[in-house]
C-alpha positions as CSV (number, residue, x, y, z in Angstrom):
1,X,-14.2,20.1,0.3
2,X,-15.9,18.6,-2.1
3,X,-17.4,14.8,-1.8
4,X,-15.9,12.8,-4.7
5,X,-17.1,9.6,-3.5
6,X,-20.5,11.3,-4.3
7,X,-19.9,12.9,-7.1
8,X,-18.4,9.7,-9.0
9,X,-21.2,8.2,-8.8
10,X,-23.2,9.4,-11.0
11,X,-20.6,12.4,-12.9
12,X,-18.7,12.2,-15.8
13,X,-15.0,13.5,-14.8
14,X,-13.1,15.7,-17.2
15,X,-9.4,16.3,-16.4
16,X,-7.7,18.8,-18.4
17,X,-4.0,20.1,-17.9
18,X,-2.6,23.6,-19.7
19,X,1.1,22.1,-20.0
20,X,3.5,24.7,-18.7
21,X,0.8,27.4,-17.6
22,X,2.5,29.4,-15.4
23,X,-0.4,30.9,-12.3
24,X,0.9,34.6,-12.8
25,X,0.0,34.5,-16.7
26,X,-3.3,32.6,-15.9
27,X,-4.1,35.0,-13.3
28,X,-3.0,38.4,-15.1
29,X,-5.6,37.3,-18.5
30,X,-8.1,36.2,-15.4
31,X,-8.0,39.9,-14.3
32,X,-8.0,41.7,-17.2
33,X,-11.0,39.3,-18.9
34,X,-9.2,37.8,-21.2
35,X,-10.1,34.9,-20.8
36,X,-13.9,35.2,-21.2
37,X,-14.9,31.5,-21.6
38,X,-13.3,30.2,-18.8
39,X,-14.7,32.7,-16.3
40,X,-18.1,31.7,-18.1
41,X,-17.7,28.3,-15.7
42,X,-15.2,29.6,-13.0
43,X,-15.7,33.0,-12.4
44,X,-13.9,32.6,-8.8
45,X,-11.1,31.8,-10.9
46,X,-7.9,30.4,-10.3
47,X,-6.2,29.0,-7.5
48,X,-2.5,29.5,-6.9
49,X,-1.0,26.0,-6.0
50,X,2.1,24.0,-6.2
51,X,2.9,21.4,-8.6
52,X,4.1,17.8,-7.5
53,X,6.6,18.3,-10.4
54,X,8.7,20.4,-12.6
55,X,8.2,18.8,-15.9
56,X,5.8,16.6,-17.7
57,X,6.3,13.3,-16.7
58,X,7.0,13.4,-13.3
59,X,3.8,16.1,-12.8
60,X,1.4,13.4,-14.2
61,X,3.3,10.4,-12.8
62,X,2.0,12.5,-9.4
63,X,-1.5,13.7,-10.8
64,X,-2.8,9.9,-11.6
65,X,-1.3,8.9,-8.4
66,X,-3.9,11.7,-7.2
67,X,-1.1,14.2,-6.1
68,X,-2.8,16.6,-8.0
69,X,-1.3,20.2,-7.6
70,X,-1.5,21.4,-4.0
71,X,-3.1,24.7,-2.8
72,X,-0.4,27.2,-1.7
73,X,-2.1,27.7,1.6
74,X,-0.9,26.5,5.4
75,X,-1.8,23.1,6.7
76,X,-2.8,20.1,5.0
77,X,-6.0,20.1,2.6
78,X,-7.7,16.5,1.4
79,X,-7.2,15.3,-1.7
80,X,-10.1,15.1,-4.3
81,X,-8.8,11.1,-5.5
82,X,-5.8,8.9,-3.7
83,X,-4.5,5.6,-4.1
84,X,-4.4,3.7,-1.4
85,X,-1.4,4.7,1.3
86,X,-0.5,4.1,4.9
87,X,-0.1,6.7,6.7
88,X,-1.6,9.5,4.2
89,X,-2.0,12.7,6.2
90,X,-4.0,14.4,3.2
91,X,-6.7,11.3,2.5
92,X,-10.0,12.8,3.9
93,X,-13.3,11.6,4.9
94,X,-14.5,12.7,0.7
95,X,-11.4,11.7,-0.6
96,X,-11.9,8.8,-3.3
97,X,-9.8,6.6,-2.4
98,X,-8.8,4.0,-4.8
99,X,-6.9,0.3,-4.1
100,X,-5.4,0.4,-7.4
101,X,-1.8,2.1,-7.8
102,X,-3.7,4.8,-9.8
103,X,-6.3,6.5,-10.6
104,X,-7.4,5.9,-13.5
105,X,-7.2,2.3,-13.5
106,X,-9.5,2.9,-10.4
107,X,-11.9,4.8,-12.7
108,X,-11.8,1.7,-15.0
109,X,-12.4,-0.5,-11.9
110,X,-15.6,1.7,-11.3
111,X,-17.2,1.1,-14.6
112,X,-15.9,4.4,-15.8
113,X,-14.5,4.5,-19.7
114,X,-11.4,6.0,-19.8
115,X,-9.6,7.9,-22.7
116,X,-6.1,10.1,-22.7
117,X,-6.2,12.9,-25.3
118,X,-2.4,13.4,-25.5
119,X,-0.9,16.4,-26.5
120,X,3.0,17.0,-25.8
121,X,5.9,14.0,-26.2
122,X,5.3,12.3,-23.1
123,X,1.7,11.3,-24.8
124,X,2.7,10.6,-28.3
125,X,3.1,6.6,-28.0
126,X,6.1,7.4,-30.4
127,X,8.4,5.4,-28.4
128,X,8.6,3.3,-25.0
129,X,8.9,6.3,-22.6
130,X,6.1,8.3,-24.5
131,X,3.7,5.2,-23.8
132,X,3.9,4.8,-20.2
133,X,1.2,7.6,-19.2
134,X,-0.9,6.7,-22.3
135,X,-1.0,3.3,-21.5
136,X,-3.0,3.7,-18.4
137,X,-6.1,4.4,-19.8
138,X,-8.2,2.0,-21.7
139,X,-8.2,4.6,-24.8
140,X,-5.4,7.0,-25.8
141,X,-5.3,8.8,-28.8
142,X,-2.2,11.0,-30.2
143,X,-1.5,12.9,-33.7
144,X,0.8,14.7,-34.4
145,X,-1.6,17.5,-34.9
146,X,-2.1,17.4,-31.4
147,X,1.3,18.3,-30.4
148,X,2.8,21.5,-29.6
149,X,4.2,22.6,-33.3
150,X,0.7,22.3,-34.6
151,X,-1.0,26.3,-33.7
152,X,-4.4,24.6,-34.1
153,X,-3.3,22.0,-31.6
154,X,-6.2,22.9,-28.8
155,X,-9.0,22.7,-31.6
156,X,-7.6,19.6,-32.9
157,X,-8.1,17.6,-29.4
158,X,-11.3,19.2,-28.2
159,X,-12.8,18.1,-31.8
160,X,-11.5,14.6,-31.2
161,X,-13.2,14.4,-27.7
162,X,-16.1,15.3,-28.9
163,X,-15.9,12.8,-31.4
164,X,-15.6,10.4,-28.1
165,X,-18.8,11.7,-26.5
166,X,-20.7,11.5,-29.7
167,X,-19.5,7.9,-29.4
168,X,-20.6,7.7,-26.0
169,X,-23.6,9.1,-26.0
170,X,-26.0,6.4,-26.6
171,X,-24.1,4.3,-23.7
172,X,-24.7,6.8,-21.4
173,X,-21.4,5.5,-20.1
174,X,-19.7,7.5,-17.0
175,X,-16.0,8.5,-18.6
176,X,-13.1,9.9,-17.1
177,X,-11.4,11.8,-19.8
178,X,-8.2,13.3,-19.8
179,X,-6.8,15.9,-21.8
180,X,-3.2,17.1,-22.1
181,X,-3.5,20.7,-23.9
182,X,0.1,21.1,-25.4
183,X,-0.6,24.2,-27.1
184,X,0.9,26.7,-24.1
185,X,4.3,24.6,-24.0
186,X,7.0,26.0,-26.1
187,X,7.0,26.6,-29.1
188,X,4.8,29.3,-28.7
189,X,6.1,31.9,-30.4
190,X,3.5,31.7,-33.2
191,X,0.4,33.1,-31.1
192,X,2.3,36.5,-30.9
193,X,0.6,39.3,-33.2
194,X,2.3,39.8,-35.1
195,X,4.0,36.8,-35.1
196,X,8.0,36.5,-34.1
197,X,10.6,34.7,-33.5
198,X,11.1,33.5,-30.2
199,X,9.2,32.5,-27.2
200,X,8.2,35.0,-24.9
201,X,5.8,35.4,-21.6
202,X,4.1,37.6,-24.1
203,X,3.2,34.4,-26.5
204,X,2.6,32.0,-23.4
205,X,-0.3,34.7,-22.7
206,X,-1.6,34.7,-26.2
207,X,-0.8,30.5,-26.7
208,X,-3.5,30.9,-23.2
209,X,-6.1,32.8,-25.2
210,X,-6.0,30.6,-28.0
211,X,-6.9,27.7,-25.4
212,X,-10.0,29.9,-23.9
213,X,-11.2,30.3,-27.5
214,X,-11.4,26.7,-28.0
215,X,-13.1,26.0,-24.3
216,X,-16.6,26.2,-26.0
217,X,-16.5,23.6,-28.6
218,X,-15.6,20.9,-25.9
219,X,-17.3,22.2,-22.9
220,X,-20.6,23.0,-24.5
221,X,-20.4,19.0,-25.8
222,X,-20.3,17.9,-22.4
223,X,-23.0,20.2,-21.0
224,X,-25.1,18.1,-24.1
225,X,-24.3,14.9,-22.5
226,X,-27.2,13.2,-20.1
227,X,-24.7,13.3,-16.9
228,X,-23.0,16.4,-15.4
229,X,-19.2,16.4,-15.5
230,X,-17.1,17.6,-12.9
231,X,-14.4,19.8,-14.6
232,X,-10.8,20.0,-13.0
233,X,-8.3,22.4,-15.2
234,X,-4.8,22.8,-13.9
235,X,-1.0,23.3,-14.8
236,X,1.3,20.3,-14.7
237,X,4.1,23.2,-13.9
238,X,5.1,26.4,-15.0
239,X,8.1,27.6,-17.4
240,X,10.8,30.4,-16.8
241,X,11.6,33.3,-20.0
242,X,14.6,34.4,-18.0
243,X,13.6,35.1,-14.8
244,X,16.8,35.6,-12.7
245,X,18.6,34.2,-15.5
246,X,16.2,30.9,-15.9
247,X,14.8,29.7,-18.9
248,X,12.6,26.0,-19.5
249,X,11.3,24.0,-16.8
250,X,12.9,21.5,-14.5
251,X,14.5,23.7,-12.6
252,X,13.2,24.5,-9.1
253,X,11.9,27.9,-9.7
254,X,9.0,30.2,-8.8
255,X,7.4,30.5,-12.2
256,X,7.8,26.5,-12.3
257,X,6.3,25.5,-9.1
258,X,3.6,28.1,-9.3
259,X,0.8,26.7,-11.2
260,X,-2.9,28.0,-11.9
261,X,-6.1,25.1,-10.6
262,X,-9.5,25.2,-11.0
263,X,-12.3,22.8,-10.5
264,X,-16.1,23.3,-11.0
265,X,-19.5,21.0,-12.1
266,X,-20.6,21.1,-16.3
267,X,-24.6,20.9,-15.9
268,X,-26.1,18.5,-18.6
269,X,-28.6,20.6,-20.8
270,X,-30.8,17.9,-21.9
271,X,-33.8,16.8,-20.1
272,X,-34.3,13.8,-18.9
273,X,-37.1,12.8,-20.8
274,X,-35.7,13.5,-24.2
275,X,-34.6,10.2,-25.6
């Protein structure tokens, strides 16, 4: 396992989730290399886990608690971050552990500047409920390009963050930034080729290779920063097309539960002695 307390010292964090990636579509484009950009900086690829949640809000509500999604293995693996808990059987020795009731106020705590990228309702500060996981950062930023009508969604946040790191950059400030990708959550229906009607695993797919063709412009503007960043991608939960009769999310179902996780390091490109 990797030693967070170690790594958050000195790393920027970057925490991206692919709302409503379900792990067999993640893993099928994995396989057949189509998604080229994301192998670029994982090519172990994805890790089959479980989510905490079945939908949106209760998924994050877990995630900045530091449930993040667990792996689908036997026993009990430590947790990268945790708030602190009596009696947690999955808090390692590496596990940061924060005393704050979440995580991202524990990033603040640390110094860290923290900023929320939103992407589908729950992050659009339109109204009371769609302000609870925004307001936990010290930043959030929503438009309604961002959200998941808009087919240039992904493009749209990744530009905006690295408007934030081009902010940031003389600061050299450590940030934890989060980004909630809304593009793969329905309505997808627009990435098929040509393009129909209706959502389909077929359009999930192709929402996913939209996302890997927008990986560069933000990725490449972190490897420019002057820390490394330690990347985690993951689902928040998965979505059904029918499967024995299923359809949408919140519903306790394979292709909900079975979510796609990744995790690796962003190298800074710059030397150290360019000012």
């Amino acid at each position: 396992m990797l030693n967070m307390k170690e790594l958050a010292r000195h790393m920027h964090i970057l925490f991206i989730t692919l709302d409503s990636l379900r792990y067999d579509a993640a893993i099928a484009l994995f396989r057949d290399h189509q998604t080229p950009n994301f192998r670029q900086y994982c090519p172990e690829g994805w890790q089959l886990c479980h989510s905490p949640g079945s939908f949106t809000y209760a998924a994050h509500h877990a995630f900045f608690a530091g449930f993040l999604p667990t792996p689908a293995t036997p026993g009990k693996t430590p947790r990268l971050f945790a708030a602190q808990f009596a009696g947690s059987e999955t808090t390692g020795e590496d596990t940061l552990v924060f005393e704050t009731a979440d995580i991202v106020t524990g990033f603040a705590g640390m110094g860290f500047r923290t900023v929320c990228i939103g992407g589908v309702g729950f992050f659009n500060k339109q109204t009371a409920l769609g302000s609870v996981l925004p307001a936990l950062f010290q930043e959030s930023y929503w438009d309604r390009s961002y959200g998941v009508t808009d087919p240039d969604a992904t493009r749209r946040q990744f530009s905006k963050a690295v408007e934030v790191l081009d902010s940031n950059d003389q600061k050299n400030q450590q940030l934890f930034m989060f980004i909630n990708v809304s593009a793969i959550h329905q309505p997808n229906y627009f990435y098929h080729t040509p393009v129909k009607t209706a959502d389909t695993l077929d359009s999930h797919k192709a929402a996913l290779r939209y996302v890997d063709s927008q990986l560069p412009l933000l990725l490449d503007a972190f490897a420019q920063q002057q820390r490394d960043t330690f990347c985690i991608i993951c689902s928040d939960h998965g979505t059904a097309y029918g499967e024995d009769g299923y359809s949408g999310h919140r519903i306790g179902h394979p292709s909900v539960w079975e979510v796609p996780m990744a995790s690796f390091v962003i190298k800074k490109r710059v030397h150290d002695n360019i000012v």
